[in-house]
BAFI-87089 format. One record per residue: residue number from 0; residue in three letters; chain; x, y, z of N, C-alpha, C in turn. Coordinates in steps of 0.2 Angstrom, whole numbers, plus 5000, padded with zeros to 4 digits. Example, Ala and Ser with C-alpha at 12.3 -4.5 7.8 and 13.67 -1.06 7.14 Angstrom:
REC   num   residu   chaine    n_u    n_v    n_w   ca_u   ca_v   ca_w    c_u    c_v    c_w
REC     0      Ala        A   5066   4972   5039   5062   4978   5039   5066   4984   5039
REC     1      Ser        A   5064   4989   5035   5068   4995   5036   5064   5000   5039
This chain:
REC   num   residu   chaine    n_u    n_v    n_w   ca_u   ca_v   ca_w    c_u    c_v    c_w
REC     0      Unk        A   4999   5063   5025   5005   5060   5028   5006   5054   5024
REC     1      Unk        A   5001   5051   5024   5002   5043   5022   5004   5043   5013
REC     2      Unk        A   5001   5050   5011   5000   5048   5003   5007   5051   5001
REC     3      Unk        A   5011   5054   5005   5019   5058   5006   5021   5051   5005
REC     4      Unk        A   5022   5047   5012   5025   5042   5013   5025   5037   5007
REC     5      Unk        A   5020   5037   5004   5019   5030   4997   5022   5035   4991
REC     6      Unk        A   5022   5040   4991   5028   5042   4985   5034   5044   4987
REC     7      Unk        A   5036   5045   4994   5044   5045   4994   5045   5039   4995
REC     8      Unk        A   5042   5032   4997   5043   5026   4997   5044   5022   4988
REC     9      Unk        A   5040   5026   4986   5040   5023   4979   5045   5026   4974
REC    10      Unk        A   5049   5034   4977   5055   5036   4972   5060   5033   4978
REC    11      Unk        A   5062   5033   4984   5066   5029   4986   5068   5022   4983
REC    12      Unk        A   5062   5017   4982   5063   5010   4979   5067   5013   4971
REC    13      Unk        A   5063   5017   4968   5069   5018   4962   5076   5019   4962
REC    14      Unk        A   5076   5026   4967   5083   5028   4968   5088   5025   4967
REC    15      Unk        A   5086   5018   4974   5091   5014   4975   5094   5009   4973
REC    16      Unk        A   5087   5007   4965   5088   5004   4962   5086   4995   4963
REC    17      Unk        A   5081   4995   4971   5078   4992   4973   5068   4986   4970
REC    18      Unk        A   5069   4991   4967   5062   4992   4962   5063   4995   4956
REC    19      Unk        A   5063   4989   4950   5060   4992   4941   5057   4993   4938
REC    20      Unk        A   5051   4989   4941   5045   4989   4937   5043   4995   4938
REC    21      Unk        A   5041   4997   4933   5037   5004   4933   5030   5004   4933
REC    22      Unk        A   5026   4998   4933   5019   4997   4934   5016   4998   4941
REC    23      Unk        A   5023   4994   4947   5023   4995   4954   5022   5003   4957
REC    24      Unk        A   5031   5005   4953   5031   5010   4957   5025   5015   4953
REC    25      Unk        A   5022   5015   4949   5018   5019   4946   5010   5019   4950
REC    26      Unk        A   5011   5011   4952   5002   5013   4954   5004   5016   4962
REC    27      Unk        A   5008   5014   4966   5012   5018   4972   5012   5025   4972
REC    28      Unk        A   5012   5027   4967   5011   5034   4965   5009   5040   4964
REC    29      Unk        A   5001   5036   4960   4996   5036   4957   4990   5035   4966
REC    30      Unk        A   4992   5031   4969   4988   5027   4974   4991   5037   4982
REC    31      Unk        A   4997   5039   4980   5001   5044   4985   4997   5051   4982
REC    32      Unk        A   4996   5052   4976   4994   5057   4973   4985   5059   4975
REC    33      Unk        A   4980   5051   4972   4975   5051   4975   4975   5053   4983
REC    34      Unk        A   4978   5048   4987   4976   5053   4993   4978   5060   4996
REC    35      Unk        A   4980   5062   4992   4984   5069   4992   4979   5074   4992
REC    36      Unk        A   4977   5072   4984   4971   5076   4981   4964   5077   4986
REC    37      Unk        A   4963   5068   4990   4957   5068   4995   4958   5073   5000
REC    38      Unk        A   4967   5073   5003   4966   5076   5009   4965   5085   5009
REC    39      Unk        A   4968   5086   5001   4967   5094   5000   4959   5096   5000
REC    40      Unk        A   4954   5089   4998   4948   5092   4997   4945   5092   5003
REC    41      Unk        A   4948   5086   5009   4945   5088   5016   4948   5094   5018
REC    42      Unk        A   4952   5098   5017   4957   5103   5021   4953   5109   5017
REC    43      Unk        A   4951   5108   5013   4949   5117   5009   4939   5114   5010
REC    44      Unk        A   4937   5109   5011   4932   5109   5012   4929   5112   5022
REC    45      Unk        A   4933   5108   5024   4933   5111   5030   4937   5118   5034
REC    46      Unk        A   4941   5121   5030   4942   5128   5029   4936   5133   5026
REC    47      Unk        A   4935   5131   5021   4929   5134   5020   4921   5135   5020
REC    48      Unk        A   4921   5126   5025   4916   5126   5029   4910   5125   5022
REC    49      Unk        A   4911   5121   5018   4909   5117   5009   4905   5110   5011
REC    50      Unk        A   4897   5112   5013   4894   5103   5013   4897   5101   5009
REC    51      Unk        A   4896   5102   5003   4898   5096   4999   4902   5094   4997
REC    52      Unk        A   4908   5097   4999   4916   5095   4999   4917   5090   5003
REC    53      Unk        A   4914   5093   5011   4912   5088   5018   4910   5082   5017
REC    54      Unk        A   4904   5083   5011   4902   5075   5012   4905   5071   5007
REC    55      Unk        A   4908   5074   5002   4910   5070   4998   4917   5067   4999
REC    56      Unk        A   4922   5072   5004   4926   5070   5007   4927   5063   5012
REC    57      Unk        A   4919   5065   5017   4918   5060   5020   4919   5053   5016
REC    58      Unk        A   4914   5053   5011   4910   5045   5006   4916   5045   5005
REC    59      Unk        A   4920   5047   5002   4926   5044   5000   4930   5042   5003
REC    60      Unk        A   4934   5045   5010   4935   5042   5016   4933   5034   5018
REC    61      Unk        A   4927   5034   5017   4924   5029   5020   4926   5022   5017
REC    62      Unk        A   4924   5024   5010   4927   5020   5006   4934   5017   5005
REC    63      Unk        A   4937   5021   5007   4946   5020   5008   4947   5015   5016
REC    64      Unk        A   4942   5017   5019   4942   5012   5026   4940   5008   5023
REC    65      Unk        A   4934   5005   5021   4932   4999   5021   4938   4994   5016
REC    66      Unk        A   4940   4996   5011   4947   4995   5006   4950   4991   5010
REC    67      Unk        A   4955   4995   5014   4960   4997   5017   4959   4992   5023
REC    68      Unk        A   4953   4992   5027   4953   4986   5032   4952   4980   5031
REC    69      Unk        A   4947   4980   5024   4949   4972   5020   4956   4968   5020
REC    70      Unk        A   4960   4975   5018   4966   4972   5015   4970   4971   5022
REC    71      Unk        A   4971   4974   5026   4971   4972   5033   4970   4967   5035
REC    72      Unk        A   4965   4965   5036   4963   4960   5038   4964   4952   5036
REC    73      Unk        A   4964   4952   5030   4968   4947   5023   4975   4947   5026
REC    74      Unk        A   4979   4953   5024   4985   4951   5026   4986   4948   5033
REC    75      Unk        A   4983   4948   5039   4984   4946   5045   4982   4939   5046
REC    76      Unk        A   4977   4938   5041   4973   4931   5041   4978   4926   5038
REC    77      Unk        A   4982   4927   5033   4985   4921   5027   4990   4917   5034
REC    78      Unk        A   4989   4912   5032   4993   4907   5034   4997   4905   5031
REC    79      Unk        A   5002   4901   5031   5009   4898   5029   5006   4896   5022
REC    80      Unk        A   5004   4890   5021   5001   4891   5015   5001   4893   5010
REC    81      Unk        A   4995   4898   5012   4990   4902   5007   4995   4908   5005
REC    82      Unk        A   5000   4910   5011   5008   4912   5007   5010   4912   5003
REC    83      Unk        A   5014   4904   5004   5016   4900   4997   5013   4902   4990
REC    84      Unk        A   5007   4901   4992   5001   4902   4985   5000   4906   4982
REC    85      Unk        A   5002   4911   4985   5001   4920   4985   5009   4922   4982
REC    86      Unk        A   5012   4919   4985   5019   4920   4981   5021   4916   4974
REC    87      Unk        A   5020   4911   4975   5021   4908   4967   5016   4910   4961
REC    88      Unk        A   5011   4913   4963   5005   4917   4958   5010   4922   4956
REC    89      Unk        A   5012   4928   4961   5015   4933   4962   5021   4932   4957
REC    90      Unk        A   5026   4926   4959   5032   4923   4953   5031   4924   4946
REC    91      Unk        A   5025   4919   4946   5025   4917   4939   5019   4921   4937
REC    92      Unk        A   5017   4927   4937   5015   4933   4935   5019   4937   4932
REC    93      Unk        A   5025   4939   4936   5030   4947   4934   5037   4942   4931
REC    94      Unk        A   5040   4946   4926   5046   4945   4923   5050   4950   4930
REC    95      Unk        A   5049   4957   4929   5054   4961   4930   5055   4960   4938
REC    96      Unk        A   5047   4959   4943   5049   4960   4951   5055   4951   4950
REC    97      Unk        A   5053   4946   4946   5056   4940   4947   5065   4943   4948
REC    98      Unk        A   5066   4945   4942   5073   4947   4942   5075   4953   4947
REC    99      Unk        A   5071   4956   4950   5072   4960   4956   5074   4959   4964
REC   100      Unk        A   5070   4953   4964   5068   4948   4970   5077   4941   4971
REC   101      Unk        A   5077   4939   4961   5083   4936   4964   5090   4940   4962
REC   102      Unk        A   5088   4945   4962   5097   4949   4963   5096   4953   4968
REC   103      Unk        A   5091   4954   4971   5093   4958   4980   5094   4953   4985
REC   104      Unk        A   5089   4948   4984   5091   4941   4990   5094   4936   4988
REC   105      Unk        A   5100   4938   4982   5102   4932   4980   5102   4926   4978
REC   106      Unk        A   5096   4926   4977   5093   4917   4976   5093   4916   4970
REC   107      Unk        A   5091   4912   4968   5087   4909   4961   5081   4903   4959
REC   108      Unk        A   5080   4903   4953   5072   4899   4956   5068   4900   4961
REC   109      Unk        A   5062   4898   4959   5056   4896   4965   5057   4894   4972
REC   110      Unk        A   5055   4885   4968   5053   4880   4975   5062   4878   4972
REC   111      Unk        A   5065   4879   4966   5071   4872   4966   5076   4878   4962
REC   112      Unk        A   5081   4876   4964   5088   4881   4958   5090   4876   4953
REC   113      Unk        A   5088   4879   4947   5090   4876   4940   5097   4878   4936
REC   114      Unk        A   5104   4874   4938   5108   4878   4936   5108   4880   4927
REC   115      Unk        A   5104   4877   4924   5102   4877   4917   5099   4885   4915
REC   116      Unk        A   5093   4888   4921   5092   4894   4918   5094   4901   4918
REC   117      Unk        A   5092   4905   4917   5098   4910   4919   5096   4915   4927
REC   118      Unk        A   5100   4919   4928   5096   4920   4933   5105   4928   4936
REC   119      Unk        A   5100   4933   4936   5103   4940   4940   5107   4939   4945
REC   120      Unk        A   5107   4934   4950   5110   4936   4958   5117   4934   4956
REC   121      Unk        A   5122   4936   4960   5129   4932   4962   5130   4926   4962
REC   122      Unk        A   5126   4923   4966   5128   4914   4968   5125   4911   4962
REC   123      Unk        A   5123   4915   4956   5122   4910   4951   5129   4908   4948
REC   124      Unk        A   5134   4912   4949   5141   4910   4945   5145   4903   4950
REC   125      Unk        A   5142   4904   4956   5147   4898   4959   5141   4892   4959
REC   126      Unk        A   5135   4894   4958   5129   4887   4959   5128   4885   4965
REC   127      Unk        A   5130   4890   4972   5128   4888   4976   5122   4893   4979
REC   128      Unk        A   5116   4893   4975   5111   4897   4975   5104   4891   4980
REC   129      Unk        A   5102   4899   4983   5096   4895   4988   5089   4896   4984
REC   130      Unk        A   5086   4892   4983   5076   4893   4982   5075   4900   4984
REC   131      Unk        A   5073   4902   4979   5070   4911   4982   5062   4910   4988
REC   132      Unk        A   5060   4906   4986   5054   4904   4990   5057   4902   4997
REC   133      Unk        A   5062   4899   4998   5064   4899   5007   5068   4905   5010
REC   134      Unk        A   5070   4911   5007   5071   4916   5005   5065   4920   5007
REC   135      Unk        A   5061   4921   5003   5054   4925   5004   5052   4922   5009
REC   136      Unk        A   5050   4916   5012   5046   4915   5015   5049   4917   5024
REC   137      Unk        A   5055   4917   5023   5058   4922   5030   5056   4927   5031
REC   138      Unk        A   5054   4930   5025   5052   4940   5027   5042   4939   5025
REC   139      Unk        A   5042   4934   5023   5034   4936   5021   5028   4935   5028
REC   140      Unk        A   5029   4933   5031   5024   4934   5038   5027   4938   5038
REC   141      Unk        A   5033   4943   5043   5035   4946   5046   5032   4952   5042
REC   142      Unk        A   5035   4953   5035   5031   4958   5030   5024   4959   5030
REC   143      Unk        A   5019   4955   5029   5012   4955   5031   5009   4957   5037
REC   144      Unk        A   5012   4954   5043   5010   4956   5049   5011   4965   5051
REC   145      Unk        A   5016   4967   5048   5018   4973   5049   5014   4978   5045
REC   146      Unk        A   5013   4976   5039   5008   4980   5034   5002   4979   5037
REC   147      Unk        A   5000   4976   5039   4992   4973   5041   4991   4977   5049
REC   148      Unk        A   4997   4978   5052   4995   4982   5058   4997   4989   5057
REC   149      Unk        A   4998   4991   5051   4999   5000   5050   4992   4999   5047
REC   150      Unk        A   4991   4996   5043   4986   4997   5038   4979   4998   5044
REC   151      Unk        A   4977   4992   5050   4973   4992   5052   4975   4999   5059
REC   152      Unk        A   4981   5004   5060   4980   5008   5063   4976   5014   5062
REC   153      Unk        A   4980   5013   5053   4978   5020   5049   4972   5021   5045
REC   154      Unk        A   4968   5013   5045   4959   5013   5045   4958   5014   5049
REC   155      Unk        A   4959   5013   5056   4955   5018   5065   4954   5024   5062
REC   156      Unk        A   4961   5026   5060   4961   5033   5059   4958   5038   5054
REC   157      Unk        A   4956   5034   5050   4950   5036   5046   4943   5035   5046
REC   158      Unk        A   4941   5030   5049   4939   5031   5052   4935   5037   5058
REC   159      Unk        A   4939   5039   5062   4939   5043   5067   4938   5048   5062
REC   160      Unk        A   4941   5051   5056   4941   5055   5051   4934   5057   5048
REC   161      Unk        A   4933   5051   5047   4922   5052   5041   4917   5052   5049
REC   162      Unk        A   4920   5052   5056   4916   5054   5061   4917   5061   5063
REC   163      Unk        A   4923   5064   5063   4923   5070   5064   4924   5074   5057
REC   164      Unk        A   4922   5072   5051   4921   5075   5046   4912   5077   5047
REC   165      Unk        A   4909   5070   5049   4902   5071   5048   4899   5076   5055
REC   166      Unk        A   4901   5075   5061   4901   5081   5065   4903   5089   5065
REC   167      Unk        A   4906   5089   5061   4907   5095   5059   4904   5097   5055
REC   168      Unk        A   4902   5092   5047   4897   5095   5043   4892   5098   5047
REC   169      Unk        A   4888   5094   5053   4883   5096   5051   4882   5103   5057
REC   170      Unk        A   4890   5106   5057   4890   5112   5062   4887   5117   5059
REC   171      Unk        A   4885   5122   5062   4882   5131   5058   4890   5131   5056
REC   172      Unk        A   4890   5137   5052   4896   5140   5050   4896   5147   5054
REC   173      Unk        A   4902   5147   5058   4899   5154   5062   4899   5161   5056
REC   174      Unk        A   4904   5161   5051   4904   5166   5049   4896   5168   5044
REC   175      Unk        A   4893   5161   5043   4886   5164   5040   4881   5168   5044
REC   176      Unk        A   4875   5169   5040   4869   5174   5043   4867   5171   5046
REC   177      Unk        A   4864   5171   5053   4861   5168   5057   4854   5164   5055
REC   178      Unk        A   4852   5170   5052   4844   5170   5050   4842   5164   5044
REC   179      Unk        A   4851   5163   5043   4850   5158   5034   4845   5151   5037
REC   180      Unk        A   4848   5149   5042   4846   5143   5044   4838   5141   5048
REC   181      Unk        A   4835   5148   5049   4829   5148   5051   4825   5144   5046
């Protein structure tokens, strides 16, 4: 379900013309496709009743928790600040999210609007352009908080998964010969 959601999320951001960078949508893709592939190896391992499918479905699972609740928990943790810091890194990193960010909200520049440089949005023609930074920073807690409590529901959820994956490995399989396991 989740690995569905990151690739219609990530052809939707193109669709609409909302995301260009293709390195974004690309690892969004790449990141829907791997989980895909994990949950086909949990589904046909435990259809066919495959320790080694089981386990390695588990370890891999597990791994995706531990990931997944780091980044959880980071997002929940960042304060105002460390934001900021996280944003202007983020800025002056990417050419193409830059030009992304100031023609959907408008804005221009960073911390200051320079009516010298060039810049994608509309109110660059009249010059009454706001800071993209006080722009993002209206959506960046509310964006991190939300992320961070899907992320931290859907590690539980895996969680609960490398537990009843590993309960079940170590079930008989009813359709084998009773005597194998003597």
């Amino acid at each position: 379900l989740v690995s569905l959601l990151l690739i219609g999320i990530a052809a939707w951001g193109i669709g609409f013309g909302l995301i260009s960078s293709l390195r974004v949508v690309g690892v969004a893709i790449a990141v829907g496709i791997f989980l895909f592939l994990i949950a086909l190896v949990g589904l046909i391992g435990a259809v066919k009743h495959h320790q080694v499918l089981l386990f390695f479905y588990m370890i891999i699972l597990l791994l995706i928790f531990i990931v997944q609740f780091s980044v959880s928990c980071a997002c929940l943790a960042l304060n105002k600040e460390q934001q900021s810091q996280l944003l202007e890194v983020g800025w002056n990193n990417t050419n193409s999210a830059r030009a992304d960010i100031e023609r959907n909200l408008n804005c221009c520049g960073f911390r200051t609007f320079d009516p010298n440089e060039t810049c994608l949005s509309d109110c660059f023609r009249s010059h009454q352009c706001r800071p993209c930074l006080l722009v993002i920073e209206e959506y960046s807690g509310m964006v991190l908080r939300f992320v961070g409590g899907i992320g931290l529901f859907f590690s539980f959820t895996e969680i609960l998964g490398v537990w009843l994956t590993y309960r079940y490995r170590n079930q008989k399989d009813p359709r084998a010969n009773p005597s194998a396991f003597l």
